[in-house]
C-alpha positions as a LaTeX table, in Angstrom:
\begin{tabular}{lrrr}
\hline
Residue & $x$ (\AA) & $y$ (\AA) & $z$ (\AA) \\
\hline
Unk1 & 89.65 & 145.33 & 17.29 \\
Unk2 & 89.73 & 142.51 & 14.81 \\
Unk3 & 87.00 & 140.82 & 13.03 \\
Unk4 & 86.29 & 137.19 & 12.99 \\
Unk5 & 87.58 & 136.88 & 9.20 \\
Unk6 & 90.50 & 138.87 & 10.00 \\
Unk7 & 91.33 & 136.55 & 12.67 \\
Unk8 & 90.97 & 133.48 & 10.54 \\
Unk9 & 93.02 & 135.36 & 8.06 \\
Unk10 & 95.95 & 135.25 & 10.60 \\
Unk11 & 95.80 & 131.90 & 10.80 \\
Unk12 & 95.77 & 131.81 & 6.48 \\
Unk13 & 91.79 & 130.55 & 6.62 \\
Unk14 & 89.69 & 132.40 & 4.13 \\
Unk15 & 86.01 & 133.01 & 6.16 \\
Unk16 & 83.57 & 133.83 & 3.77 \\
Unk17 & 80.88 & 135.40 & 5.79 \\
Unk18 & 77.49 & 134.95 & 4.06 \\
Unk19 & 73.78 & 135.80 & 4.84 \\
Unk20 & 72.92 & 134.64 & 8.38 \\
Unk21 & 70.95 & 131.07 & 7.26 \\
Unk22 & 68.50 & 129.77 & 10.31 \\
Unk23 & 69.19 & 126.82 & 9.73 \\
Unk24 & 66.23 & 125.61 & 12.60 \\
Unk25 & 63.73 & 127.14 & 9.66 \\
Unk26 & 65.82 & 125.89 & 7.02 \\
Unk27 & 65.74 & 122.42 & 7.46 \\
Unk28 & 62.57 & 120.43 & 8.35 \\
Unk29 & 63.00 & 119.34 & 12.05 \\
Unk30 & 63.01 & 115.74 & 12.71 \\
Unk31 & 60.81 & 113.64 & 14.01 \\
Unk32 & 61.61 & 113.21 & 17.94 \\
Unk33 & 62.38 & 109.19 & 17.72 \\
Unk34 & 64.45 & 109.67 & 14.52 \\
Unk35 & 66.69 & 106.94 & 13.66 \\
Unk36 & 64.98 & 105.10 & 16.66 \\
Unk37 & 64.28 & 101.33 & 16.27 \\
Unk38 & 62.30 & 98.95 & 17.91 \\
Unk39 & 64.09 & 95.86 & 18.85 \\
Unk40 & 61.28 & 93.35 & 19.21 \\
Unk41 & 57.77 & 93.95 & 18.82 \\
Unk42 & 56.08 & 90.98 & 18.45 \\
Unk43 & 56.70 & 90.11 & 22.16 \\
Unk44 & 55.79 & 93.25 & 24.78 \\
Unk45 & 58.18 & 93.95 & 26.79 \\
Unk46 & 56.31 & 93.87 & 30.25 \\
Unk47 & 54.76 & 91.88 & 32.61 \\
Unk48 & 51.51 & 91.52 & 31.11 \\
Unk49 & 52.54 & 89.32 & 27.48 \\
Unk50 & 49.25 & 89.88 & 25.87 \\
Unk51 & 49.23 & 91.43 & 22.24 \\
Unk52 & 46.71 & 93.12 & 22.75 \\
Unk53 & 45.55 & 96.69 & 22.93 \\
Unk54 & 45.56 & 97.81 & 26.34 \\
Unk55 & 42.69 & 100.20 & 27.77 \\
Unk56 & 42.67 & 102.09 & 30.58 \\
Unk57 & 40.40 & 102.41 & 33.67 \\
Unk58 & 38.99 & 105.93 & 32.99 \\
Unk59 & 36.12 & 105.58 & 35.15 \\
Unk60 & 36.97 & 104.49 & 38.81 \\
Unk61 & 40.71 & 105.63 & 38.81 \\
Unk62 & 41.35 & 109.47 & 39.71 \\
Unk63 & 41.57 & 111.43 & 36.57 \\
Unk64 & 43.04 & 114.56 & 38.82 \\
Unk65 & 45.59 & 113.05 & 40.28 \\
Unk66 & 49.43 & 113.13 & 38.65 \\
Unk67 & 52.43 & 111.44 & 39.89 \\
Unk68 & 54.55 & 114.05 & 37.70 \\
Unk69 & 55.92 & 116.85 & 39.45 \\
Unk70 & 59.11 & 117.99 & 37.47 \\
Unk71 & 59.00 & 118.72 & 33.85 \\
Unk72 & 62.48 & 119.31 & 31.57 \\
Unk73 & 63.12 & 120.55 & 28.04 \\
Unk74 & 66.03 & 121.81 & 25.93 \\
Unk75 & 66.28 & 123.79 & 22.99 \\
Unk76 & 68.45 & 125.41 & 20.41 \\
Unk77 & 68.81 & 127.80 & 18.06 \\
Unk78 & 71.69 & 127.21 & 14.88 \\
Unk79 & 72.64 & 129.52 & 12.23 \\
Unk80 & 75.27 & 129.51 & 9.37 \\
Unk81 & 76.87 & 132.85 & 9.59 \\
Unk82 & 79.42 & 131.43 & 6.96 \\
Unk83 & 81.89 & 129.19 & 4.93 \\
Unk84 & 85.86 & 128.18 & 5.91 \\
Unk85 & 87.88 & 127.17 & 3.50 \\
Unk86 & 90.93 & 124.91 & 3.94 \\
Unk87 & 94.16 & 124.22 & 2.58 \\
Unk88 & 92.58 & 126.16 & $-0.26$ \\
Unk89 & 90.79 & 122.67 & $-0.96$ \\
Unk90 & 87.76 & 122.24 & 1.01 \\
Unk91 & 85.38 & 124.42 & 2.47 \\
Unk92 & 82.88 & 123.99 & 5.99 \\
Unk93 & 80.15 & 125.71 & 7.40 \\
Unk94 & 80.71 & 127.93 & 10.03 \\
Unk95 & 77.68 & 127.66 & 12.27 \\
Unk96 & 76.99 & 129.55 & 15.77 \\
Unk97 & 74.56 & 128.45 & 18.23 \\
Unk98 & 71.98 & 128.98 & 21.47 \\
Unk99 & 71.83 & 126.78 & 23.46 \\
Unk100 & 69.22 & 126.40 & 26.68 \\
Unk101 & 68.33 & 123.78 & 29.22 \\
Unk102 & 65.85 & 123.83 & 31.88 \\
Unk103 & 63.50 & 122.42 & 34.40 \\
Unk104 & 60.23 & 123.40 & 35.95 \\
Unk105 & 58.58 & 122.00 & 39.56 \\
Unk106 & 54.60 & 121.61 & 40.34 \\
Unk107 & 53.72 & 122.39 & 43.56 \\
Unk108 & 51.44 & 121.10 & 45.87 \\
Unk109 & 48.74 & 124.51 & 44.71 \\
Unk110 & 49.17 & 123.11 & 41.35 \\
Unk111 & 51.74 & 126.34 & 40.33 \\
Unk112 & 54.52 & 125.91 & 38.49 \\
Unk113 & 58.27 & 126.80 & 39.10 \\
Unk114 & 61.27 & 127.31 & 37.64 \\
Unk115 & 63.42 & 124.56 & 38.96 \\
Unk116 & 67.39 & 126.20 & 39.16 \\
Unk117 & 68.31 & 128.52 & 36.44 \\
Unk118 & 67.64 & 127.86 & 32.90 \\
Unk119 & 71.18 & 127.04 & 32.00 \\
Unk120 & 72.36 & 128.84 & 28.49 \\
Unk121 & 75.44 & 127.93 & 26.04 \\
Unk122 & 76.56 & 130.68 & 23.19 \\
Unk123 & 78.71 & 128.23 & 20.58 \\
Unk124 & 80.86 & 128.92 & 17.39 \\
Unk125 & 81.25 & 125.53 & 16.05 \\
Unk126 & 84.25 & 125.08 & 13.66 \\
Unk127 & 85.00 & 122.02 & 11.47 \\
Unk128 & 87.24 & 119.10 & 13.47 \\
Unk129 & 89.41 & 118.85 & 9.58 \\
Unk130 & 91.09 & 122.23 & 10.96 \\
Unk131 & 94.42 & 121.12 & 12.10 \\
Unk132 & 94.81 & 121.57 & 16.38 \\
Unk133 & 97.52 & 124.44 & 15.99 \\
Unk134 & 95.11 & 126.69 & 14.17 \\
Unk135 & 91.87 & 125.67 & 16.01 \\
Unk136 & 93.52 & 126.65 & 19.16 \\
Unk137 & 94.86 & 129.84 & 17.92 \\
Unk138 & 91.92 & 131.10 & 16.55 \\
Unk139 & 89.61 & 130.03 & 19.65 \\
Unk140 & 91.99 & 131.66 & 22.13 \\
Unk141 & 92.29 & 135.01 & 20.29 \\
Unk142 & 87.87 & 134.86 & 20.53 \\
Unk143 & 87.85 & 133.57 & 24.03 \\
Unk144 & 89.95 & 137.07 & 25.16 \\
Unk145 & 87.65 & 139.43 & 23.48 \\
Unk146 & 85.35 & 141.27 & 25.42 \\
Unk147 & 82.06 & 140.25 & 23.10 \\
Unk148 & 83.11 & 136.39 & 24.05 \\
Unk149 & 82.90 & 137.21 & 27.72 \\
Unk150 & 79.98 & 138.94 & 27.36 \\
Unk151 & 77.89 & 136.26 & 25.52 \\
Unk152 & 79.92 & 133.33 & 27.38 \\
Unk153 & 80.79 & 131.65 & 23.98 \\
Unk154 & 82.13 & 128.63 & 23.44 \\
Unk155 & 84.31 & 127.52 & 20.39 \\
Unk156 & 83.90 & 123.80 & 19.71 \\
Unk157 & 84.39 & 121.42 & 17.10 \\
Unk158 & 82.15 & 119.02 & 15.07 \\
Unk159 & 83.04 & 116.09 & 12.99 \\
Unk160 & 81.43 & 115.01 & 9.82 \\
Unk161 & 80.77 & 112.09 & 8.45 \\
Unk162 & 79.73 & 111.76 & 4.95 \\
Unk163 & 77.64 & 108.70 & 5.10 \\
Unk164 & 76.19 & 109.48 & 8.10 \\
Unk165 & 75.29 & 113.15 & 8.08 \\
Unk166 & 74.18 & 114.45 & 4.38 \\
Unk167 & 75.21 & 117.39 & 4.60 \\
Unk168 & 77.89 & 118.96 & 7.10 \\
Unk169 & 75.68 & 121.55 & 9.24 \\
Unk170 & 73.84 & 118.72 & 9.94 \\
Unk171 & 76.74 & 117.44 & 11.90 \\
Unk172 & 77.19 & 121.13 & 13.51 \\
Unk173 & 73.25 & 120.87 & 14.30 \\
Unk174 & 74.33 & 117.41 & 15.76 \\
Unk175 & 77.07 & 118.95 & 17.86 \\
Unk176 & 75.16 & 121.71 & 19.55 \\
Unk177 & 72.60 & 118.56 & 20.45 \\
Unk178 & 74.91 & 117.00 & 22.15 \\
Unk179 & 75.81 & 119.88 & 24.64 \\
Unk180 & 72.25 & 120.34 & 24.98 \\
Unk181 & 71.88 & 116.70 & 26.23 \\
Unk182 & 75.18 & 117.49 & 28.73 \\
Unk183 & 73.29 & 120.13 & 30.03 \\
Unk184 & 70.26 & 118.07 & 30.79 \\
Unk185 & 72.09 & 115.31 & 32.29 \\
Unk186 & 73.78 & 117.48 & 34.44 \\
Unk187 & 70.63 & 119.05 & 35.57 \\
Unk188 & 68.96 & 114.97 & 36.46 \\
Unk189 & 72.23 & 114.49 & 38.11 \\
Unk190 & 71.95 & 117.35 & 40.70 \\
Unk191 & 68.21 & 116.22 & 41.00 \\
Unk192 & 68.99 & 112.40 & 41.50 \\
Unk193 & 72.18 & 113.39 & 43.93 \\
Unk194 & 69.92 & 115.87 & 46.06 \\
Unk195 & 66.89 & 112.44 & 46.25 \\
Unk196 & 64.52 & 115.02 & 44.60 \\
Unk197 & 62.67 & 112.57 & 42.82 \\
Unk198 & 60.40 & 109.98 & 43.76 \\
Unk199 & 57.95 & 107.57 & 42.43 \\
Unk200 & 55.37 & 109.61 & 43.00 \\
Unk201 & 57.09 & 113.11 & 42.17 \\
Unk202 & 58.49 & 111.96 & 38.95 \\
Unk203 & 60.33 & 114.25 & 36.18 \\
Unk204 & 59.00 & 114.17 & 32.11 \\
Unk205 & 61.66 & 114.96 & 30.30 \\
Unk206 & 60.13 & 116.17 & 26.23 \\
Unk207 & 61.37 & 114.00 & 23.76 \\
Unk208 & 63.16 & 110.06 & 23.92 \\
Unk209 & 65.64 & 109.38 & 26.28 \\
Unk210 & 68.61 & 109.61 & 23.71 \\
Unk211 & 71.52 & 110.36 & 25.55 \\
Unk212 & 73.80 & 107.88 & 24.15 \\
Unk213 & 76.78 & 109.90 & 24.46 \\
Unk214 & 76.36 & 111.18 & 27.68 \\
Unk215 & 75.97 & 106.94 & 28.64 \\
Unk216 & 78.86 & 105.86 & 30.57 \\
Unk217 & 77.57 & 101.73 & 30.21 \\
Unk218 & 77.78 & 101.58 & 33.96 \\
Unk219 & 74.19 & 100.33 & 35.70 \\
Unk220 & 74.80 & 103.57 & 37.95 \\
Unk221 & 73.72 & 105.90 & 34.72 \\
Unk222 & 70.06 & 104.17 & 34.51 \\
Unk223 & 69.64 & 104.06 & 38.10 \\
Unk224 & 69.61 & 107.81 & 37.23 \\
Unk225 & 66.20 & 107.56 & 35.43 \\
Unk226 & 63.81 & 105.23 & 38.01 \\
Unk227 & 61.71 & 107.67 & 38.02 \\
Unk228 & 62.12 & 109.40 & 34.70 \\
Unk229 & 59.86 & 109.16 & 31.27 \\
Unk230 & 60.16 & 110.40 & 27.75 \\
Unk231 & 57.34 & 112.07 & 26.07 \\
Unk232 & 57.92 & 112.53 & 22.18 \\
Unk233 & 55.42 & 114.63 & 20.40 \\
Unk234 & 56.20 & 113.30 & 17.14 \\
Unk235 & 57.41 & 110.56 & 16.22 \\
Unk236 & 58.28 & 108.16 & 13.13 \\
Unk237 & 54.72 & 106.57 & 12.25 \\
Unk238 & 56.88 & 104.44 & 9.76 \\
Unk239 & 58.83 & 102.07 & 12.25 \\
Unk240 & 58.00 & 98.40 & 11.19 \\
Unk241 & 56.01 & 96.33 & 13.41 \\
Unk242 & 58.86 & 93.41 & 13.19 \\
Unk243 & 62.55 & 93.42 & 13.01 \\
Unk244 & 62.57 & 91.56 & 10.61 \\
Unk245 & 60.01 & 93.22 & 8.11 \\
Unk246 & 62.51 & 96.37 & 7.67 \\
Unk247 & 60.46 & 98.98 & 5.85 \\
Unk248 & 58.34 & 95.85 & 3.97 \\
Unk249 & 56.16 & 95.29 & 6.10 \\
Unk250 & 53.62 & 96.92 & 8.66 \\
Unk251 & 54.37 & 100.09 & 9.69 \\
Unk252 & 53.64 & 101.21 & 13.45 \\
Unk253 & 51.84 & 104.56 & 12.06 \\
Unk254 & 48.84 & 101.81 & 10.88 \\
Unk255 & 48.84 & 99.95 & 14.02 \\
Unk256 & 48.20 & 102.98 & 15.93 \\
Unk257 & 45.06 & 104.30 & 13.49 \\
Unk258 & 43.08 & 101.20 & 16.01 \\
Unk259 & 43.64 & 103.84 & 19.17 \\
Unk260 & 40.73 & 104.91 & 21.06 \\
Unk261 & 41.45 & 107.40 & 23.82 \\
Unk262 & 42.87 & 106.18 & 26.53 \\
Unk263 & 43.77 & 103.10 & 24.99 \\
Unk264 & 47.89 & 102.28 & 25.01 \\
Unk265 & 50.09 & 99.89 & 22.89 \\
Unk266 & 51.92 & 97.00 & 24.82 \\
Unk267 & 55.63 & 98.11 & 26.05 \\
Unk268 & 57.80 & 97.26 & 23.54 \\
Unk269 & 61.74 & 96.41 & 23.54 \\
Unk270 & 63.87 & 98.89 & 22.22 \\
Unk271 & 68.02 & 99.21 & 22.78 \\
Unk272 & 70.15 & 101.80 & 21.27 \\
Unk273 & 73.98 & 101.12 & 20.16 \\
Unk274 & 75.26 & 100.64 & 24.09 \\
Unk275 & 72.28 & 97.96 & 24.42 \\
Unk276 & 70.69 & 99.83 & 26.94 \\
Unk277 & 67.43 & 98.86 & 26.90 \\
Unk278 & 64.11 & 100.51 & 27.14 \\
Unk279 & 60.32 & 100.02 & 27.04 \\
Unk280 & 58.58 & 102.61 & 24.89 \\
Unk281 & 54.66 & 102.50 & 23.94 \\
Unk282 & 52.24 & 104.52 & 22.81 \\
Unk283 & 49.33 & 106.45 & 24.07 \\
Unk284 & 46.14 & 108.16 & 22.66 \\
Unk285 & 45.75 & 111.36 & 24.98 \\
Unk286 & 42.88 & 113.04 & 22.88 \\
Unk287 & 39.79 & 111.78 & 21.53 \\
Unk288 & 40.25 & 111.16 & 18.00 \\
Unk289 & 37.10 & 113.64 & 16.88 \\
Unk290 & 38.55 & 116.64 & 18.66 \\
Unk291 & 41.74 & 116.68 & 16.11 \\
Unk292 & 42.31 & 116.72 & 12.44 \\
Unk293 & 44.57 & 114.31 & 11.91 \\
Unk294 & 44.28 & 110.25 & 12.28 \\
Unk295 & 47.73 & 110.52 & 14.31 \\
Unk296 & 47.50 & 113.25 & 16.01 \\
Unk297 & 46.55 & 113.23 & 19.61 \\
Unk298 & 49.26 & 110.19 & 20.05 \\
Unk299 & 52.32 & 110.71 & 22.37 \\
Unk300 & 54.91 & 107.87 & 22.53 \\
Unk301 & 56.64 & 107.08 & 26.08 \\
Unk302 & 59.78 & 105.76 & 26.77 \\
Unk303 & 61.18 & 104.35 & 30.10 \\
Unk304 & 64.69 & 103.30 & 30.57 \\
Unk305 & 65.00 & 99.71 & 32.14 \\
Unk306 & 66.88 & 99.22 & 35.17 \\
Unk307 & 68.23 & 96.12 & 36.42 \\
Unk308 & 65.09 & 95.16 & 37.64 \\
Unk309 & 63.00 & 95.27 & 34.15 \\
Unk310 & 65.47 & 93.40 & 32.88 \\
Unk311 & 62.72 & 91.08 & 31.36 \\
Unk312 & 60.21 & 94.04 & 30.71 \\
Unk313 & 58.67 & 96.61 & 32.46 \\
Unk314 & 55.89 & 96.05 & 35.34 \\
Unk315 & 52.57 & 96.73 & 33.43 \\
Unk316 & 50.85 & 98.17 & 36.30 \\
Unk317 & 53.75 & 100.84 & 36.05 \\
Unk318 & 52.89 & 101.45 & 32.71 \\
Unk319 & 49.30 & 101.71 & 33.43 \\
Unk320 & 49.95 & 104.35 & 35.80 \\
Unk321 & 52.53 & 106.13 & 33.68 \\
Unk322 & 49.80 & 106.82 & 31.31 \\
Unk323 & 46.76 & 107.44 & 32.99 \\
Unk324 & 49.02 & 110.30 & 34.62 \\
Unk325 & 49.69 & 111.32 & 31.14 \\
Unk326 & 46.23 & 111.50 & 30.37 \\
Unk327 & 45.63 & 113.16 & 33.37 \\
Unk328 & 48.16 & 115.72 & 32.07 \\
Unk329 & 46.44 & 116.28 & 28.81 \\
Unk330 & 44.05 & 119.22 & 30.17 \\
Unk331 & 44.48 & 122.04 & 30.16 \\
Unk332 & 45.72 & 122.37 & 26.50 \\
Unk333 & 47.43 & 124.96 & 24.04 \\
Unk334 & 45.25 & 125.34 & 21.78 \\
Unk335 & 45.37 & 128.25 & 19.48 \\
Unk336 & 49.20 & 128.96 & 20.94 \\
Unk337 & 51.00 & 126.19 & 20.00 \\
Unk338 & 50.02 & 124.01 & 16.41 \\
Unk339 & 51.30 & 120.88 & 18.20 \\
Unk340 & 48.48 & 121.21 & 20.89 \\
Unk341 & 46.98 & 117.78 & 20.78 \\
Unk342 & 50.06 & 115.93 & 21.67 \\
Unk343 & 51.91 & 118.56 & 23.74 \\
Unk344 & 51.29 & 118.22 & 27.67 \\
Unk345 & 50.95 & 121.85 & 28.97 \\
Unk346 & 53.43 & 121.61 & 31.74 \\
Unk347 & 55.98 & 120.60 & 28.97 \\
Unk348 & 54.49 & 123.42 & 26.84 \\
Unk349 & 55.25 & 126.24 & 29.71 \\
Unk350 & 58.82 & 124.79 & 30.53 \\
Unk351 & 59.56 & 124.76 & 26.62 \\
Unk352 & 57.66 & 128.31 & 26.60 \\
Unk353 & 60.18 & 129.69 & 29.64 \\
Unk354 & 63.52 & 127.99 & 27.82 \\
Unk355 & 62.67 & 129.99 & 24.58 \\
Unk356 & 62.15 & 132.89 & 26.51 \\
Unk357 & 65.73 & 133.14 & 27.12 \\
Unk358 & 67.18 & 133.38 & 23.46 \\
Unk359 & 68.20 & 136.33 & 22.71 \\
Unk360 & 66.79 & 137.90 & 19.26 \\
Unk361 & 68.02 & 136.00 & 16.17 \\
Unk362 & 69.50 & 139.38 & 14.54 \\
Unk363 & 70.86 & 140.48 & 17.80 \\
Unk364 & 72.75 & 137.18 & 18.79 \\
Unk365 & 74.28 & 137.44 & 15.08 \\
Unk366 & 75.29 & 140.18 & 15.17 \\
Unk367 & 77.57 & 139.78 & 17.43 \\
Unk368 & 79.51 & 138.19 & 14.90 \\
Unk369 & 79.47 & 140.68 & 12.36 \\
Unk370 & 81.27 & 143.26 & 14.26 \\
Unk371 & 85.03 & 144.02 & 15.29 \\
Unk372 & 85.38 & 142.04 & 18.57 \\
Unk373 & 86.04 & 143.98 & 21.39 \\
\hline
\end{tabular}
């Protein structure tokens, strides 16, 4: 019954197991949009070209009434259980991971579901400078164990890139992201393939719609989200107001201090690196004396264009997206959740039942402290 450094030894890697490092308390998460960027936002990207603040109809349109029926999450849990050295030259992190996807359904009493099984990854992520001979050696010898089976781990690789990521777990954090988004993908394919959702039984997924590696380019893949939205929490408040202004000139955050609630921004244009494009705005879903700070109570939306929005988004779409969203903001989780005034409550149960899943931090590492079975 070997352990895992004496099966890196066999391969001539020293492991230097260290102090289990949560990395997810470790390093301060991200906003939601980061490294987002709007393309164009002096000109909104929707039917309606005015400028101008939009406000919504909060008195004759039905503030019970939600087109959203299906609500999706992921989440993750990454810790550094170690260092790798190689070619007695450089040395890597060694990270291991949870991993959990999931969706939830509203019925027509207003419960809600689990939607499928929440679906759960266990990975060991090992640096991609290892050379393929060893990699493979050392994954296969895991893979037969009888812990690896039990815990259905994974061994994976991720690559670093020093002017991208600043520091390598980073790219490991990256990695297990990435699977995460696979797993959600694969859960709005079986959804879009089965007709489950509809224009007026719509899915929220939580967070931006960033699943450029999952794109394949093809019109087919945004087809997949007619009747999908992002919902991001948090987001960058320091996104310029122009393309051109870079970080110079007006930031987004100072634009959005002029929100009343239920008030929205015009759609803007954003692409990501396959130039898919998207409409993303933002909305004030809590009045601004019920919260403490001057940005909080602000979700920002995002809805991938198909070839139909190919010159912006219908506004009255819009307008509907987010007086459902507003719709959504009661009942609230306040005093169980710090991110109450922007979290919508069906998002906060799904994200409550996904978490639910992990096993215990010192009981999923351990499992790597021990002779494998």
């Amino acid at each position: 019954m070997p352990t895992l450094n004496e099966i890196f030894d066999k391969r001539k890697i020293i492991l230097y197991q260290n102090e289990s490092l949560d990395l997810d308390h470790y390093y301060q998460e991200p906003y939601q949009d980061e490294n987002d960027e709007i393309k164009e936002m002096g000109k909104p990207f929707e039917t309606d070209v005015s400028k101008k603040i939009r406000t919504l109809d909060l008195i004759n349109e039905d503030r019970t009434y939600s087109g959203f029926s299906y609500f999706m999450d992921g989440s993750r849990r990454t810790y550094k259980i170690g260092d790798m050295v190689l070619e007695g030259k450089k040395i890597y992190p060694v990270v291991v991971a949870q991993v959990r996807a999931g969706c939830t359904k509203r019925d027509q009493q207003k419960k809600l579901h689990t939607y499928g099984a929440v679906r759960k990854k266990n990975l060991l992520l090992l640096s991609d400078k290892m050379n393929e001979v060893d990699f493979q050696e050392i994954r296969q010898r895991i893979l037969k164990t009888q812990m690896a089976k039990d815990i259905h781990l994974d061994i994976v690789k991720y690559h670093f890139e020093p002017n991208k990521d600043n520091v390598p777990v980073n790219a490991a954090i990256a990695k297990a992201n990435s699977m995460m988004h696979d797993m959600e993908i694969d859960i709005l394919g079986k959804m879009v393939n089965s007709c489950t959702l509809e224009p007026n039984h719509m899915l929220i997924v939580d967070g931006p719609l960033q699943f450029i590696r999952q794109d394949t380019g093809k019109p087919e893949f945004a087809d997949m989200f007619y009747n999908v939205v992002g919902v991001s929490k948090s987001f960058d408040p320091m996104l310029p107001t122009s393309s051109k202004s870079k970080r110079g000139g007006t930031q987004i955050g100072a634009e959005l201090l002029k929100l009343e609630y239920g008030q929205r921004t015009p759609v803007f244009l954003k692409e990501n690196s396959r130039h898919r494009k998207f409409g993303c705005w933002y909305l004030r879903i809590r009045p601004k004396n019920r919260v403490t700070g001057p940005l909080e109570g602000i979700i920002k939306v995002e809805k991938m264009a198909v070839e139909e929005d190919e010159d912006g988004l219908d506004s009255s779409v819009a307008d509907n997206i987010s007086l459902w969203l507003l719709n959504e903001g009661s009942p609230t989780c306040y005093g169980r959740d710090e991110r109450w005034a922007s979290h919508l409550y069906p998002v906060y149960l799904t994200e409550t039942l996904i978490k639910a899943s992990f096993e215990s931090d010192f009981v999923f590492i351990s499992n790597f402290k021990r002779n494998f079975r």
